[in-house]
KOLDOPA-327967 format. One record per residue: residue number from 1; residue in one letter; x, y, z of N, C-alpha, C in turn. Coordinates in pm, whole numbers. Example, Ala and Ser with C-alpha at 12.3 -4.5 7.8 and 13.67 -1.06 7.14 Angstrom:
<atoms>
<1, A, <1319, -569, 780>, <1230, -450, 780>, <1320, -330, 780>>;
<2, S, <1285, -225, 708>, <1367, -106, 714>, <1290, 3, 787>>;
</atoms>
This chain:
<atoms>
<1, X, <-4546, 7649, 845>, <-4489, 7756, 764>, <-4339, 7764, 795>>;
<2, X, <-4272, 7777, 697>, <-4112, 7769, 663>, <-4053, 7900, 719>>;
<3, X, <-3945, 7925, 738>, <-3897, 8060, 715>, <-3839, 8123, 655>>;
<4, X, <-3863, 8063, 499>, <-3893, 8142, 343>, <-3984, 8142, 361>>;
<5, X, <-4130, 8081, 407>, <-4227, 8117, 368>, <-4300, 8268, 430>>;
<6, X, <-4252, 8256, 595>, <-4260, 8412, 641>, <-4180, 8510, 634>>;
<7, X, <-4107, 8484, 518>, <-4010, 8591, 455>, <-4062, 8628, 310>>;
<8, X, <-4159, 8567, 265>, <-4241, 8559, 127>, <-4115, 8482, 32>>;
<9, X, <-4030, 8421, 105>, <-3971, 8410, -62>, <-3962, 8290, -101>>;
<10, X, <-4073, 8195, -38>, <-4085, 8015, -1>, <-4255, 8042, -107>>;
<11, X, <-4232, 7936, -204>, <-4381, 7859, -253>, <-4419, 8017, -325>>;
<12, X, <-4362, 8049, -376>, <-4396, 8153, -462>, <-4497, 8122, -608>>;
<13, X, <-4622, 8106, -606>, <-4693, 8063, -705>, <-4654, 8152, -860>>;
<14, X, <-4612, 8313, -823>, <-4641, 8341, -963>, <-4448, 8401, -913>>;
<15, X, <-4362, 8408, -1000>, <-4245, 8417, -1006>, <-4236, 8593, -1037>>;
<16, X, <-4112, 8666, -998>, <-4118, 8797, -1028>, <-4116, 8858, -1177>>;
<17, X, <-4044, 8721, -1264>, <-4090, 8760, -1393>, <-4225, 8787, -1460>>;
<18, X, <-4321, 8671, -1358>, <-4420, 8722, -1416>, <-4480, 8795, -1399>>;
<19, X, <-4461, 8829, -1263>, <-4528, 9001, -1207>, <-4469, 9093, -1328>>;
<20, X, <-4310, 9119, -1359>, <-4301, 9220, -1422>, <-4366, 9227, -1573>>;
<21, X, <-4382, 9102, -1634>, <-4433, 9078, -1752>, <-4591, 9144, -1744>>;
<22, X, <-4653, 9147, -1629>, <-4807, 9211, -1571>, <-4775, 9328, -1524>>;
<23, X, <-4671, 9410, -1593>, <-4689, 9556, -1522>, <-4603, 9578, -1384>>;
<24, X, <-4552, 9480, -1336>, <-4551, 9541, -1178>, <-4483, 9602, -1145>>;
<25, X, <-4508, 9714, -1022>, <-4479, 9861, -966>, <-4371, 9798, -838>>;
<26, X, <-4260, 9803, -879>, <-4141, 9776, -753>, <-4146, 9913, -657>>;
<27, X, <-4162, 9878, -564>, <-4222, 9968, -434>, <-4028, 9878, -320>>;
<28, X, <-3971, 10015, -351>, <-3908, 9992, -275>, <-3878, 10047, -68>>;
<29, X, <-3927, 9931, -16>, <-3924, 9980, 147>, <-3845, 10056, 219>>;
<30, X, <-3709, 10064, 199>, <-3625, 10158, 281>, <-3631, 10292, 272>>;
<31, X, <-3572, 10332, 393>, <-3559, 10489, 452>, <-3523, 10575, 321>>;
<32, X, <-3556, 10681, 311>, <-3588, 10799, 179>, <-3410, 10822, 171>>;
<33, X, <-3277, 10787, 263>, <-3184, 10801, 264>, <-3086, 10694, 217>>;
<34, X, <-3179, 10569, 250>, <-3060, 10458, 202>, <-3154, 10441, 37>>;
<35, X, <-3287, 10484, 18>, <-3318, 10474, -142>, <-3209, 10548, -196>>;
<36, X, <-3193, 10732, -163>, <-3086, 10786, -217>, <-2971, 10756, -276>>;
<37, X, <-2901, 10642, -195>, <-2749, 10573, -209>, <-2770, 10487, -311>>;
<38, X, <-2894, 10433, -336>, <-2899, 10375, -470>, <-3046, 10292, -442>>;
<39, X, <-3099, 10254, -567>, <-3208, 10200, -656>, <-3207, 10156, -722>>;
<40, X, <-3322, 10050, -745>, <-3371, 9999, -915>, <-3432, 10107, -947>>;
<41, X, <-3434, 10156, -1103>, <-3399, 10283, -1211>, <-3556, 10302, -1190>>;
<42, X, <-3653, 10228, -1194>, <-3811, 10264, -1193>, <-3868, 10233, -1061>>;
<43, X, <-3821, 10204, -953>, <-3906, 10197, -836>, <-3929, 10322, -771>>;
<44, X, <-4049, 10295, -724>, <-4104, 10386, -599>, <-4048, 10368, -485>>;
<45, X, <-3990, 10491, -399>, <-3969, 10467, -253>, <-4097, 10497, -154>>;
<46, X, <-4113, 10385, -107>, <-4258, 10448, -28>, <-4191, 10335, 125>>;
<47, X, <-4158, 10411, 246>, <-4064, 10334, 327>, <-4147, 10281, 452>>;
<48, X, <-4114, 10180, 484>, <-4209, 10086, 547>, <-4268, 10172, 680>>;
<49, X, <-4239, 10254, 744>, <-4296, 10310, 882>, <-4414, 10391, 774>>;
<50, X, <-4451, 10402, 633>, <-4518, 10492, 606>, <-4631, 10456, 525>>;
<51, X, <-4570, 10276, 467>, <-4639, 10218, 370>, <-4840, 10196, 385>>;
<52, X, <-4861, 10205, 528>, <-4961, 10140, 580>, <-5069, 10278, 586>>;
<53, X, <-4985, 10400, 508>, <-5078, 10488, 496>, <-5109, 10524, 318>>;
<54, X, <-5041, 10449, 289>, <-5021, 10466, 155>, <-5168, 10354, 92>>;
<55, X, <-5174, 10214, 136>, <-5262, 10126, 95>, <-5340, 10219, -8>>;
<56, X, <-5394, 10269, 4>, <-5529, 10322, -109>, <-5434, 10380, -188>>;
<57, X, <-5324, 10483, -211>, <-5286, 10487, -315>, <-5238, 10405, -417>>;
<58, X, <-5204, 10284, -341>, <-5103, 10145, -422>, <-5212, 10066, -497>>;
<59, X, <-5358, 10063, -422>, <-5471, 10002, -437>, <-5441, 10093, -638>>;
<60, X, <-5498, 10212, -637>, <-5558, 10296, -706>, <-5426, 10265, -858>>;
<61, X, <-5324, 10232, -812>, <-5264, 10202, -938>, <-5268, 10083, -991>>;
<62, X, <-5381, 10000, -976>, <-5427, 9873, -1055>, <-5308, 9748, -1102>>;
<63, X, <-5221, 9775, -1051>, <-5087, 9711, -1096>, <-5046, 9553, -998>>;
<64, X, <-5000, 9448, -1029>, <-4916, 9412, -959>, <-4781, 9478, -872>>;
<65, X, <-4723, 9420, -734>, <-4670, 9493, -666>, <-4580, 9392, -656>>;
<66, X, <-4403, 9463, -668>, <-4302, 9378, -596>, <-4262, 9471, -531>>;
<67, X, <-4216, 9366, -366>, <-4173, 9486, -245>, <-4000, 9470, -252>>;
<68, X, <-3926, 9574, -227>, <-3828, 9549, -214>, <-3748, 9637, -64>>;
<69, X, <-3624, 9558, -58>, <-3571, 9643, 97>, <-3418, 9610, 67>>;
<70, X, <-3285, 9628, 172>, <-3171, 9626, 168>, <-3178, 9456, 187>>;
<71, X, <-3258, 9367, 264>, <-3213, 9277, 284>, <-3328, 9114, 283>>;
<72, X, <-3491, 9186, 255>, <-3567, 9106, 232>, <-3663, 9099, 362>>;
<73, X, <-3596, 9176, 446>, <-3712, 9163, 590>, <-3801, 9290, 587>>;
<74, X, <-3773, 9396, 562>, <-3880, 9485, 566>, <-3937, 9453, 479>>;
<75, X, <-3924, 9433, 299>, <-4020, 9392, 233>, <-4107, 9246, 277>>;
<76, X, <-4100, 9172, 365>, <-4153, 9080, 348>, <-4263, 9145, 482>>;
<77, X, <-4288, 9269, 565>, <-4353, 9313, 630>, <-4444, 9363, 553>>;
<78, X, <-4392, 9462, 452>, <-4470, 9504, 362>, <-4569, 9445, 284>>;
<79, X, <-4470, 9341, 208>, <-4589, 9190, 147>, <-4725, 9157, 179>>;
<80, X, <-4704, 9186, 334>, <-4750, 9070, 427>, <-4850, 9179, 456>>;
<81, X, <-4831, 9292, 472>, <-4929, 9362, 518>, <-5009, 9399, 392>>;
<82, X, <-4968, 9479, 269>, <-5039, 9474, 141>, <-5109, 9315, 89>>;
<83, X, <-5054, 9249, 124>, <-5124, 9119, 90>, <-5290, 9080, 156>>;
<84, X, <-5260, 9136, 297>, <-5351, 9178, 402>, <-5479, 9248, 373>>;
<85, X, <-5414, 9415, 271>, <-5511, 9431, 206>, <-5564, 9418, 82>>;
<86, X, <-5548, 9291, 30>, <-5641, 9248, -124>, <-5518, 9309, -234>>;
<87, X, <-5363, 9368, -224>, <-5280, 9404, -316>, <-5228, 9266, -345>>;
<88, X, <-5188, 9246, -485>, <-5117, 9118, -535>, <-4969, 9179, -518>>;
<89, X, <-4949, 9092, -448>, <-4795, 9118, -403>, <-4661, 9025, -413>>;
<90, X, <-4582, 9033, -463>, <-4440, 8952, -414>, <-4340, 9020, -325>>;
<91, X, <-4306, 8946, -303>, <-4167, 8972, -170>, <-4025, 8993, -269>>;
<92, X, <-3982, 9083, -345>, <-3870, 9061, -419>, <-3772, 9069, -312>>;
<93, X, <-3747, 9061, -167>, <-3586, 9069, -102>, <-3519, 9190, -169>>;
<94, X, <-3364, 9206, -111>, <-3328, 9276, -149>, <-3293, 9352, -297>>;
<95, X, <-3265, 9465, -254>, <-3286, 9547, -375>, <-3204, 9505, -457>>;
<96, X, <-3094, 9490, -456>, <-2989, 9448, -566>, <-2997, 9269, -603>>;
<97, X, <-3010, 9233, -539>, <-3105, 9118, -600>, <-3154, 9098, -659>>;
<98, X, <-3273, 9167, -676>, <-3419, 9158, -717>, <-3373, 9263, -895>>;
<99, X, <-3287, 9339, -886>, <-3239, 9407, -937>, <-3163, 9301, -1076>>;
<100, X, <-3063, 9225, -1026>, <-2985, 9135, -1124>, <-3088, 9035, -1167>>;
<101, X, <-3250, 9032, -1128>, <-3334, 8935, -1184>, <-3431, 9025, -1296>>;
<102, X, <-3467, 9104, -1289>, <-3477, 9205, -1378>, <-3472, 9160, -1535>>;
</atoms>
């Protein structure tokens, strides 16, 4: 395993377009303070020390999931752990990134 690949952003079978083309719910990882300073216009902040209580709610919205963070490492914790539990997930990296792919 690469280190894109334990960053999720190596061998990506389904691309973020096609997650968003399937609905998907951008779940952005950072602190409720650096979401504040800015966002993509429709994501959720749900921040990684908190995400792992959240699972059943993320479950319950039937959606594909892209994770996002300031720099691609907390989302790729997140990934990794929602992936863990049965959520279809991508690793979108950082927010403004993931943002200009949109």
């Amino acid at each position: 395993m690469g280190l894109l690949d334990m960053l999720g952003l190596g061998g990506k079978s389904e691309s973020i377009k096609d997650f968003v083309t399937k609905g998907a719910v951008i779940i952005d990882v950072r602190t409720i303070g650096e979401f504040r300073e800015g966002h993509i216009k429709s994501s959720k902040n749900i921040p990684l020390d908190t995400i792992s209580g959240k699972v059943n709610d993320i479950k319950k919205l039937d959606k594909p999931v892209i994770v996002c963070c300031r720099s691609g490492m907390r989302s790729a914790q997140a990934a990794s752990m929602l992936k863990s539990a049965g959520i279809n997930v991508i690793n979108g990296g950082g927010w403004q990134s993931l943002e200009s792919k949109l």
